[in-house]
Gaussian input, Z-matrix of N, CA and C with variables (Angstrom, degrees):
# hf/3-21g

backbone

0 1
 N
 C     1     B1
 C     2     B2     1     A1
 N     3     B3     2     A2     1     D1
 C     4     B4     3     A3     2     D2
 C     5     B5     4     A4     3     D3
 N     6     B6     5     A5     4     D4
 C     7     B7     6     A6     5     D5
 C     8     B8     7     A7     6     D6
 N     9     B9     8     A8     7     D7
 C    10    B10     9     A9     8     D8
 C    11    B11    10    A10     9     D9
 N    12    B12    11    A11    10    D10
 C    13    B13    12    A12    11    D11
 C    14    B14    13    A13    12    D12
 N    15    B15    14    A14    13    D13
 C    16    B16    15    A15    14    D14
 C    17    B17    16    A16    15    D15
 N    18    B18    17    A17    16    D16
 C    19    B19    18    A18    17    D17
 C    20    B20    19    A19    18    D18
 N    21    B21    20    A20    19    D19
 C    22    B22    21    A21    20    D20
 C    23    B23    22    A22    21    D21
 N    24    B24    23    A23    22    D22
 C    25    B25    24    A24    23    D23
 C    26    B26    25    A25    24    D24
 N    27    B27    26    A26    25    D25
 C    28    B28    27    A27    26    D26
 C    29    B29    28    A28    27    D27
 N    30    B30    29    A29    28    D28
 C    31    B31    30    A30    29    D29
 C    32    B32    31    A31    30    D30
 N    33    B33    32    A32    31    D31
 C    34    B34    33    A33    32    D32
 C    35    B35    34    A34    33    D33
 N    36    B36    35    A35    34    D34
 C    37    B37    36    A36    35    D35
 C    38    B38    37    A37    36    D36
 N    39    B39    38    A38    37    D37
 C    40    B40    39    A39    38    D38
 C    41    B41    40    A40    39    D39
 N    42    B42    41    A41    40    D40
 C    43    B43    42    A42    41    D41
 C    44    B44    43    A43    42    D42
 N    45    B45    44    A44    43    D43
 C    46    B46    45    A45    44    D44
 C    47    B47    46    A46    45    D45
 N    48    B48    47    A47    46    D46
 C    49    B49    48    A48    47    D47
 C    50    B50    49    A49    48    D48
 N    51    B51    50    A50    49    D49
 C    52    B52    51    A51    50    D50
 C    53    B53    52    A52    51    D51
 N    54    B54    53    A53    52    D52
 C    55    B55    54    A54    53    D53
 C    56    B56    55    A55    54    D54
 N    57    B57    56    A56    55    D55
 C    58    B58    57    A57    56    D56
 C    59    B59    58    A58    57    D57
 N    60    B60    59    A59    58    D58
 C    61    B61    60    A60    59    D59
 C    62    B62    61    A61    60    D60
 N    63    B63    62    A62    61    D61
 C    64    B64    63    A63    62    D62
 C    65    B65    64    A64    63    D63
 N    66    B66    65    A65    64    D64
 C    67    B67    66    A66    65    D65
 C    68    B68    67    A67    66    D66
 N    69    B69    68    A68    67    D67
 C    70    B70    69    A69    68    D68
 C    71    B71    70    A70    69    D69
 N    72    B72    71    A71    70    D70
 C    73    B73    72    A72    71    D71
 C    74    B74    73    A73    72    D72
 N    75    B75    74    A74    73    D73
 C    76    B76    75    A75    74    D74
 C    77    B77    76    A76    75    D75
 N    78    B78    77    A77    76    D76
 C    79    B79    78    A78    77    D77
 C    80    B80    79    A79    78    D78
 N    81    B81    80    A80    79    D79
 C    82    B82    81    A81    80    D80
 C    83    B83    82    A82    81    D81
 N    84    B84    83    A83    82    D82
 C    85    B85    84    A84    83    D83
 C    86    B86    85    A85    84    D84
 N    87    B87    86    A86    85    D85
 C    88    B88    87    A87    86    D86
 C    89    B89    88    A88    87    D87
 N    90    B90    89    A89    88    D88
 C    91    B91    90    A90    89    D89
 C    92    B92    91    A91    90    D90
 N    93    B93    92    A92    91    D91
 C    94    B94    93    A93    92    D92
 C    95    B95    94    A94    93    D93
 N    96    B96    95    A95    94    D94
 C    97    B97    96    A96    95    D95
 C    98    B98    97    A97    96    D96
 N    99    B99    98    A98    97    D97
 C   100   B100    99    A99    98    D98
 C   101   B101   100   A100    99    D99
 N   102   B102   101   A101   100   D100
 C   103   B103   102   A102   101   D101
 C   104   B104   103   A103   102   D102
 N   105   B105   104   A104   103   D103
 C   106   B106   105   A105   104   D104
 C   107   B107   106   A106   105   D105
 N   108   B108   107   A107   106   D106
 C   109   B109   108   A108   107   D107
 C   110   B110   109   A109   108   D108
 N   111   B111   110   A110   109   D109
 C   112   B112   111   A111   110   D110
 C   113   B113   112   A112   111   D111
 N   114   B114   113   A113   112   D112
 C   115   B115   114   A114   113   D113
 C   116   B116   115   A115   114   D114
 N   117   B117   116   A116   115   D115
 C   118   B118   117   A117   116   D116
 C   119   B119   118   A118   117   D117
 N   120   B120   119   A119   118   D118
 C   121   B121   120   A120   119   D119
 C   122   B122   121   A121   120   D120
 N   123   B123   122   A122   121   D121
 C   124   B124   123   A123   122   D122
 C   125   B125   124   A124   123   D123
 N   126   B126   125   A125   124   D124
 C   127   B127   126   A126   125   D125
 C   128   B128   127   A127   126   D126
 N   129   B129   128   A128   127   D127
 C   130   B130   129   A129   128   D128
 C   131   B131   130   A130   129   D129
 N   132   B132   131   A131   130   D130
 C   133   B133   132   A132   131   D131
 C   134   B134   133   A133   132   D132
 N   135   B135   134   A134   133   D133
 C   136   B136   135   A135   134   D134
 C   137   B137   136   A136   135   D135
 N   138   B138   137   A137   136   D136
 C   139   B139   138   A138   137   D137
 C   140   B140   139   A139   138   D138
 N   141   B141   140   A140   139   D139
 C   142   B142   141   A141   140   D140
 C   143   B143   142   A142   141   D141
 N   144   B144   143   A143   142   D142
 C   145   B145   144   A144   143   D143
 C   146   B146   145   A145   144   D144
 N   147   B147   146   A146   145   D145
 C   148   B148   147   A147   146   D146
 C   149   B149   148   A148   147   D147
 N   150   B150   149   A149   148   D148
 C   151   B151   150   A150   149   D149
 C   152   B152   151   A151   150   D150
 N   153   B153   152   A152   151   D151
 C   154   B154   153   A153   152   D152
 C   155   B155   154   A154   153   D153
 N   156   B156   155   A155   154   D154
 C   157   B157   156   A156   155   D155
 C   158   B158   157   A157   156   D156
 N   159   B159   158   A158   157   D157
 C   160   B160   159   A159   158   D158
 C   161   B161   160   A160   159   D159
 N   162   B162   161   A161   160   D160
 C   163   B163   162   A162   161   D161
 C   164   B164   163   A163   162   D162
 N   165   B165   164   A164   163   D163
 C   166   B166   165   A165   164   D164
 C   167   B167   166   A166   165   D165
 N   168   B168   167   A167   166   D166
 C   169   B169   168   A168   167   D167
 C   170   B170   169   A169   168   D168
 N   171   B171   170   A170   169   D169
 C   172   B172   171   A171   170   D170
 C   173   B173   172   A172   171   D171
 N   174   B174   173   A173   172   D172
 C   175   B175   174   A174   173   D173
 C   176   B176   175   A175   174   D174
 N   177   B177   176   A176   175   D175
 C   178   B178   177   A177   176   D176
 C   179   B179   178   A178   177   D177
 N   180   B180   179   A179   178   D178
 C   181   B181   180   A180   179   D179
 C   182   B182   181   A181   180   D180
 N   183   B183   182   A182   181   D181
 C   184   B184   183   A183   182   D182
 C   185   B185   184   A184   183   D183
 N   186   B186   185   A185   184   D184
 C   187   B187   186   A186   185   D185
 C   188   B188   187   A187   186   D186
 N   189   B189   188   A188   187   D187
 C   190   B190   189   A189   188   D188
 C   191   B191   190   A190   189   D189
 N   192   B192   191   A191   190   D190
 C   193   B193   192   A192   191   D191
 C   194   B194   193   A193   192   D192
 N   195   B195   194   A194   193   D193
 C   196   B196   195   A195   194   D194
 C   197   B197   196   A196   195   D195
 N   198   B198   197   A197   196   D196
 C   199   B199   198   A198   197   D197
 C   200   B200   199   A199   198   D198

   B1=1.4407
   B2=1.5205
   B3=1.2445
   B4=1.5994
   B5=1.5208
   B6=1.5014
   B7=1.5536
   B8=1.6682
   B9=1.5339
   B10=1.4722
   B11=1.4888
   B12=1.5015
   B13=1.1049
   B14=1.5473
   B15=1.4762
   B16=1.3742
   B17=1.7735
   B18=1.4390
   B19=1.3218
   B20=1.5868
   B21=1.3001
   B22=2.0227
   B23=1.8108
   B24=1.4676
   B25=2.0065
   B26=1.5300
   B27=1.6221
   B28=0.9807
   B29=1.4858
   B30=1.3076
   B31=1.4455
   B32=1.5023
   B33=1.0049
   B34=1.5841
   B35=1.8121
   B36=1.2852
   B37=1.5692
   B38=1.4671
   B39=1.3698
   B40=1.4579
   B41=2.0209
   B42=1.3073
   B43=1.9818
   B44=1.6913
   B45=1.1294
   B46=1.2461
   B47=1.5429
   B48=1.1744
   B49=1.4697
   B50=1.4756
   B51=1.5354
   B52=1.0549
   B53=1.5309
   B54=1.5820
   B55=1.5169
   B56=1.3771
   B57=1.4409
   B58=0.8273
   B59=1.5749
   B60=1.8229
   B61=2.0268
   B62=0.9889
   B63=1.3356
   B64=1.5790
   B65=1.3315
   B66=1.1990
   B67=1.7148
   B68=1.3097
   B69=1.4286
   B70=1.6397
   B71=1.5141
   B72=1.2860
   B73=1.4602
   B74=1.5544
   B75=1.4069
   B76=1.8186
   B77=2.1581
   B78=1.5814
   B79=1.5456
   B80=1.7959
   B81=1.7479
   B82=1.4807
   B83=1.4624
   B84=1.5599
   B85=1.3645
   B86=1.4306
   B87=1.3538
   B88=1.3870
   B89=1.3648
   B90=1.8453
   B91=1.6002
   B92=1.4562
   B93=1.5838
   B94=1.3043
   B95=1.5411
   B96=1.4614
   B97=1.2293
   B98=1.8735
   B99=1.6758
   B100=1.5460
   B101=1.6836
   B102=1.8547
   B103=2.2023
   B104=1.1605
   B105=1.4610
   B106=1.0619
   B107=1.7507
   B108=0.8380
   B109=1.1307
   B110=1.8663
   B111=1.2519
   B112=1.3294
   B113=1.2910
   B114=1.7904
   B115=1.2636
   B116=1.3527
   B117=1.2428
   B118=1.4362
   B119=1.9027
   B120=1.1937
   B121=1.4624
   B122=1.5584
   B123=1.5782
   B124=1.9007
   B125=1.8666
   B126=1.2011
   B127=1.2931
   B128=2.2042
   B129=0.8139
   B130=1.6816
   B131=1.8263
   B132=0.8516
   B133=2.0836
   B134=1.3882
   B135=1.3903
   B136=1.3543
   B137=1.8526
   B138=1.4598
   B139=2.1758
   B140=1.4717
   B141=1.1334
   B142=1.9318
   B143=1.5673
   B144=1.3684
   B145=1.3646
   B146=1.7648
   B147=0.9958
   B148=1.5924
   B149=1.9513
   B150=1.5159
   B151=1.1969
   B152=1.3346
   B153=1.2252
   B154=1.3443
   B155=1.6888
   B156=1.2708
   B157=2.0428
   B158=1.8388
   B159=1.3126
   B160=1.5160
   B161=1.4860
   B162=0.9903
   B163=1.4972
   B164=2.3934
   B165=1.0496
   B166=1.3914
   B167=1.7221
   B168=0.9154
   B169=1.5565
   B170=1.7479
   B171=1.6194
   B172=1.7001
   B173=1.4286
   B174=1.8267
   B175=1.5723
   B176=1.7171
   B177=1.3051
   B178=1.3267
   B179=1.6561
   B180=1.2170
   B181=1.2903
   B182=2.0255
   B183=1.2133
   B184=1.1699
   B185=1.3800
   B186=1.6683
   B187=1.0449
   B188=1.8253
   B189=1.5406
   B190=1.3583
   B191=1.6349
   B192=1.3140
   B193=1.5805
   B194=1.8118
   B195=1.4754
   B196=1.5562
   B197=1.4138
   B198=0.8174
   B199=1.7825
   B200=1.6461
   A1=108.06
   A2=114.00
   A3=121.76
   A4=104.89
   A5=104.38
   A6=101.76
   A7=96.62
   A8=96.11
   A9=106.16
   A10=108.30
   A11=111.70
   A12=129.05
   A13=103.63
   A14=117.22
   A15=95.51
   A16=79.74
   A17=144.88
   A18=142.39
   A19=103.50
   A20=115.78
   A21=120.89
   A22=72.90
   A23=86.01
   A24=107.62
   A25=88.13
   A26=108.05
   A27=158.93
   A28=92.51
   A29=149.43
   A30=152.20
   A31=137.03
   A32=131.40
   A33=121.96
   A34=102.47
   A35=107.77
   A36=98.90
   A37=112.37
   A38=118.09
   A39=118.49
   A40=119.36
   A41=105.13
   A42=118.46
   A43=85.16
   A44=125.90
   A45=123.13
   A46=117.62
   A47=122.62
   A48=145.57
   A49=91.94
   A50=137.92
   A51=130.58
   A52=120.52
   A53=112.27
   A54=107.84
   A55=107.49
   A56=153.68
   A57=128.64
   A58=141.08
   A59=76.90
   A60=92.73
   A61=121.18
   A62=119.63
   A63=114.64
   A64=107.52
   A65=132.74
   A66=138.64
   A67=88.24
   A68=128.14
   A69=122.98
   A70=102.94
   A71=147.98
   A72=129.98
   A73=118.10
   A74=105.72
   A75=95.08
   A76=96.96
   A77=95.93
   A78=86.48
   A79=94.48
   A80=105.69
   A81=99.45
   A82=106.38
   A83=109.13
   A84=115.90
   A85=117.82
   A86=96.65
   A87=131.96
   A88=124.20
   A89=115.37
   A90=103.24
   A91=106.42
   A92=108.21
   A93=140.52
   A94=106.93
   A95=115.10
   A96=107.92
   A97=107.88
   A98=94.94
   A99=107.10
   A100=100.07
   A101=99.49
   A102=87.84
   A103=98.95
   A104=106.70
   A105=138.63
   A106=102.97
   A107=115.25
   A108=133.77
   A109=123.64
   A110=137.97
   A111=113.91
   A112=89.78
   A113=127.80
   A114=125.12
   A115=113.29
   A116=137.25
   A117=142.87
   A118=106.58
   A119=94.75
   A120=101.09
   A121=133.70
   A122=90.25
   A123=99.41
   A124=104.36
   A125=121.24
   A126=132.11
   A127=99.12
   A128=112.04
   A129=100.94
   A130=82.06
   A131=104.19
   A132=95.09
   A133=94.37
   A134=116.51
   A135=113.41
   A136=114.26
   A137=104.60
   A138=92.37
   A139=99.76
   A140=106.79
   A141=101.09
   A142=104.65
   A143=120.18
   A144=122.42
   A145=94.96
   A146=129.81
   A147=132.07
   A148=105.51
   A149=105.17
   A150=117.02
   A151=111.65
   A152=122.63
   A153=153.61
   A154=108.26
   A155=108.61
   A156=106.54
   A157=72.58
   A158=132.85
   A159=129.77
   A160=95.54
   A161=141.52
   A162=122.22
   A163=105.58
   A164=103.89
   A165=78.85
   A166=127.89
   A167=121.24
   A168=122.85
   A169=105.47
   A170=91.17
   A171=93.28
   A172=109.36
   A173=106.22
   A174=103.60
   A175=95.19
   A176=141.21
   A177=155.81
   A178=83.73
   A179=127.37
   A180=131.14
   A181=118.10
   A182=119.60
   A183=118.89
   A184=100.79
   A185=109.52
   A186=100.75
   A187=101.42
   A188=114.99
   A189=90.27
   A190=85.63
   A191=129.48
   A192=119.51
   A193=88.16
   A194=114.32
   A195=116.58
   A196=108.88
   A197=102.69
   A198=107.76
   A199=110.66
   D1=145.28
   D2=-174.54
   D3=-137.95
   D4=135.98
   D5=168.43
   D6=-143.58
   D7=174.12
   D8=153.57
   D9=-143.73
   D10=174.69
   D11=-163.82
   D12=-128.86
   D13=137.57
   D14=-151.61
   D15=-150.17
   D16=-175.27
   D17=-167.40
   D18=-150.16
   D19=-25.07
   D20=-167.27
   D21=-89.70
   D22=170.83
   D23=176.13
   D24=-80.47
   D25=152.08
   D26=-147.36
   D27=-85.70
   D28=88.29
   D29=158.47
   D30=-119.28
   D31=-159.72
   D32=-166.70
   D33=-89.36
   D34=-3.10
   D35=173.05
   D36=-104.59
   D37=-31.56
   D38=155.87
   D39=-47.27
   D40=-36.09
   D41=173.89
   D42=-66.65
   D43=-66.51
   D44=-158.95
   D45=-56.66
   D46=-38.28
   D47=-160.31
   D48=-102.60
   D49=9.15
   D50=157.01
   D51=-124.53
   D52=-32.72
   D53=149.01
   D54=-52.85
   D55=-47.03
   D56=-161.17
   D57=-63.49
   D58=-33.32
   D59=157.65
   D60=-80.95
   D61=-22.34
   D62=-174.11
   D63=-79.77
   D64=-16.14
   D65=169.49
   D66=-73.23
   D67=-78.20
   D68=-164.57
   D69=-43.83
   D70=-12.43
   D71=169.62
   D72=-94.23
   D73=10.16
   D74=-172.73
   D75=-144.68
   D76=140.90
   D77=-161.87
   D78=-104.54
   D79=14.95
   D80=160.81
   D81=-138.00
   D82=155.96
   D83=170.86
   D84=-27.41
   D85=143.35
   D86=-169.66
   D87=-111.11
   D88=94.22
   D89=179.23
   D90=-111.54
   D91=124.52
   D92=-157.46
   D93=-109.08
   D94=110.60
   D95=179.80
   D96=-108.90
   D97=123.35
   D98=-164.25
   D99=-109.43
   D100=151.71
   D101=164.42
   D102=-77.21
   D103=-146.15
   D104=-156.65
   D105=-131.96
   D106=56.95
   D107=172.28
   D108=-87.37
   D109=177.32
   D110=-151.41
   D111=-98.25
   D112=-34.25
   D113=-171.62
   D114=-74.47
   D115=-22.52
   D116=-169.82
   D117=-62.24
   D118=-67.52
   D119=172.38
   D120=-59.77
   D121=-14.15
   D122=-166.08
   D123=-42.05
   D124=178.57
   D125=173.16
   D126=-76.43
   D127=-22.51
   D128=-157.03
   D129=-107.07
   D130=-19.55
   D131=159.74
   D132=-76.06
   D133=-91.83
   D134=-154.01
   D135=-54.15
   D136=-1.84
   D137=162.55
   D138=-89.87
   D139=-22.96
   D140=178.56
   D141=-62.97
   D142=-60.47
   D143=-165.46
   D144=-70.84
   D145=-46.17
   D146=177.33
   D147=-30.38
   D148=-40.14
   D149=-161.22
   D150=-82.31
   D151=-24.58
   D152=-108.89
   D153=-154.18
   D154=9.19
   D155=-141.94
   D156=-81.86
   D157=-52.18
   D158=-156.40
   D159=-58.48
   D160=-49.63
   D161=-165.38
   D162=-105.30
   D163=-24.89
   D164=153.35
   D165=-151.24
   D166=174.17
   D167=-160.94
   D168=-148.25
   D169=112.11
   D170=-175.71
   D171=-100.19
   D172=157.48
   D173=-156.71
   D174=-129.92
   D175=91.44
   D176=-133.46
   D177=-69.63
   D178=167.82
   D179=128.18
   D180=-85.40
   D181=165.84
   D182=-179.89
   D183=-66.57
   D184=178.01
   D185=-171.66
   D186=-106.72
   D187=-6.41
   D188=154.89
   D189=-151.14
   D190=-156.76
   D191=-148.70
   D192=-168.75
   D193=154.08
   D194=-171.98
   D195=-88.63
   D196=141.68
   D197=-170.29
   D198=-73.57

């Protein structure tokens, strides 16, 4: 399990600035299961992960689930 701890609000450069370490700790692909949250999907996540597709691969949750 990996986290970070971070103090600014929660946005697509905070996702970025934490995939980025979390790739620097593993020397094989990475499948990352993210919600659906507003920053996950933004455009400046998905050019990071675009860049990025060989070492990690994110796996959405739905966006709501059956009770």
């Amino acid at each position: 399990m990996h986290f970070m701890v971070f103090t600014e609000s929660f946005d697509a450069k905070v996702v970025c600035r934490f995939l980025a370490r979390i790739v620097g700790h593993f020397d094989r692909k990475i499948h990352l299961i993210v919600d659906r949250h507003s920053a996950h999907p933004s455009k400046t996540v998905q050019a990071w992960l675009a860049g990025h597709q060989d070492r990690i691969e994110p796996h959405f949750l739905p966006s709501s689930h059956p009770s």
